[in-house]
N, C-alpha and C positions, 0 to 999 in steps of 0.2 A: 767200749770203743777202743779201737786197737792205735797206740800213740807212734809214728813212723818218728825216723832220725829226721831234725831240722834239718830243712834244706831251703837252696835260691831260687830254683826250682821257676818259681813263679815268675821270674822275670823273661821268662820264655813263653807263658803260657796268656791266655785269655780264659775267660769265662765260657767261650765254648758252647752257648745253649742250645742253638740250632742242633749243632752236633749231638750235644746228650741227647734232643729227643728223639732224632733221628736214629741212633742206637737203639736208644731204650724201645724204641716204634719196633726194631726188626728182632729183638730182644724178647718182645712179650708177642711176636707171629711167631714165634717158635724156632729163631735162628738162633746157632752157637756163637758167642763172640770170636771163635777162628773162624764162620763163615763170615760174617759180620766183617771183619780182617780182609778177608779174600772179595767179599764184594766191592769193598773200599779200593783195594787195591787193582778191581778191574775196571769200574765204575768212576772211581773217584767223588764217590756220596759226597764229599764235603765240600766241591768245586773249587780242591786248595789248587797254589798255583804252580807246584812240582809236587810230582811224588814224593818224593822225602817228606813234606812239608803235612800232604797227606796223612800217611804213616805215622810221623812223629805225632798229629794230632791225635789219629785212631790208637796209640799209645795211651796216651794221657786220660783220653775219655773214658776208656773201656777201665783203665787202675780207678779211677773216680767211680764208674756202676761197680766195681769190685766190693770198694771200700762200702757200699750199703749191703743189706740185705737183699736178694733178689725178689723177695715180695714184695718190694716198692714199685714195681711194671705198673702190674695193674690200677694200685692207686695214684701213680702219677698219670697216667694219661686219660684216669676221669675226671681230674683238676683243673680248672683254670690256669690259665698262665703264669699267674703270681704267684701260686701255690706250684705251679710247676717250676719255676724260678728258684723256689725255697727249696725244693727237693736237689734241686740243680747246686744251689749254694751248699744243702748239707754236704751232697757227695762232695762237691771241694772239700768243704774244712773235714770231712771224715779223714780223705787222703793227704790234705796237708798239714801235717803236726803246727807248722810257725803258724801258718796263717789264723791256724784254729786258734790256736794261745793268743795271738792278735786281737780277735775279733769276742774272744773269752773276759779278757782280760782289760780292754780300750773301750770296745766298740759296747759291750755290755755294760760295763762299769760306767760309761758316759750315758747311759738310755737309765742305770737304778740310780744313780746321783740327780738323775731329771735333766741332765742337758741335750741340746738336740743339734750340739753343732761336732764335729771330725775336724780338727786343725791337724796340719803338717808335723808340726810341734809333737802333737799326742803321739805321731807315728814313732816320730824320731826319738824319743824318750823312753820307747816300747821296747825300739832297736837298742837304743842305750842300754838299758838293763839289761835285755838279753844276749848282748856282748858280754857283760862283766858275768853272767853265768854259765853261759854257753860256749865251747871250744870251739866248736865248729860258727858259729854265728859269729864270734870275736874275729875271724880269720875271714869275714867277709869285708869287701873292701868299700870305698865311700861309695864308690858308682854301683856294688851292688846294692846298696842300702837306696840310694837313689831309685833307680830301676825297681824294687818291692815296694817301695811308697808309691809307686804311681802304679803299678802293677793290683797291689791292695784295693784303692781306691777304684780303679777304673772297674774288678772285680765286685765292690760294692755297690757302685753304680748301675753295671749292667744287669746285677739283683734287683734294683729299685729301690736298695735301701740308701742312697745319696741322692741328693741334686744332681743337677745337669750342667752345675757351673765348673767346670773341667777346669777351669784354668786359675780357680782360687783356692787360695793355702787352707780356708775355711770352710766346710763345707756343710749344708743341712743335711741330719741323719731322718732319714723315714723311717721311723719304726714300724717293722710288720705286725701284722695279726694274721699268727698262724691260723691256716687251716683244722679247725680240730680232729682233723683223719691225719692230716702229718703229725699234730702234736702228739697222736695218742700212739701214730706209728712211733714216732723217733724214742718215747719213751717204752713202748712193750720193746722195742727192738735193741736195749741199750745204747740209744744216740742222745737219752737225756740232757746231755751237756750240751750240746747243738741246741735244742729247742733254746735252753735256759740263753744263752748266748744272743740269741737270734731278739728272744723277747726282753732282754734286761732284765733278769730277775737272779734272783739269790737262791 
């Protein structure tokens, strides 16, 4: 799995789902992602509320199916929701390096220790560290580190893997049970680290 430069990236973005499948839907009828581009931009598939906003979305979505193999089409859209979700969260953390080391490293590590809760705290201690190794992270300011924690979470949420209590520092983790056509995809396809992540495992 190919590691991009940390970025803040995420403090601009959402989870996006509709949109992925919306893609990935005109993706596997057999359109180019520059059609795809061009119908968005006549269209406006995503019903943003300017163009720019549009655009910048069909940006981010289309680097996220980038970042998978493209033989993920046809098995996400014979999936379920929550396994469509999963495919939805791998492309994230494929394309975002932080978020991935987050969710690798926190989010996993708190599912193989057995706990099932996400505090503020775990975020902010994540960020810590990766200040003191990261140049580029260190040069992030407090409102960006603000704006990723809540960015992080709301992204885990709209996975399924949090609660619904948006406005507590503590939060219940749902741990998923992959699909075993994604699990057996993410490892034939070198996304092994995803899977292991996603389930708390070593």
């Amino acid at each position: 799995m190919k590691r991009n430069k940390y970025s803040a990236g995420a403090v601009s973005r959402s989870f996006w789902f509709m949109e992925f499948r919306k893609v990935v839907q005109l993706l596997a009828d057999g359109k180019t992602l520059d059609e795809v581009k061009n119908i968005n931009i006549e269209q406006n598939i995503f019903g943003a509320v300017t163009p720019a906003r549009s655009a910048s979305t069909f940006s981010i979505v289309a680097a996220r199916i980038k970042s998978l193999d493209a033989s993920f089409y046809p098995l996400f859209l014979e999936s379920d929701i929550s396994t469509q979700k999963m495919f939805a969260m791998s492309a994230v953390l494929a394309h975002d390096t932080l978020f991935f080391d987050f969710v690798y490293e926190v989010f996993r590590e708190r599912l193989i220790v057995g706990e099932n809760e996400l505090s503020d705290a775990d975020i902010r201690i994540f960020f810590k560290n990766k200040q003191a190794q990261d140049e580029k992270v260190s040069s992030f300011t407090d409102d960006t580190i603000k704006r990723l924690i809540r960015s992080y979470k709301t992204h885990l949420y709209e996975a399924g893997l949090l609660d619904d209590q948006t406005r507590a520092s503590v939060r219940k983790i749902n741990k998923p049970i992959l699909d075993p056509v994604l699990k057996h995809w993410l490892d034939d396809y070198g996304y092994g680290q995803i899977a292991k992540a996603l389930e708390g495992v070593r």
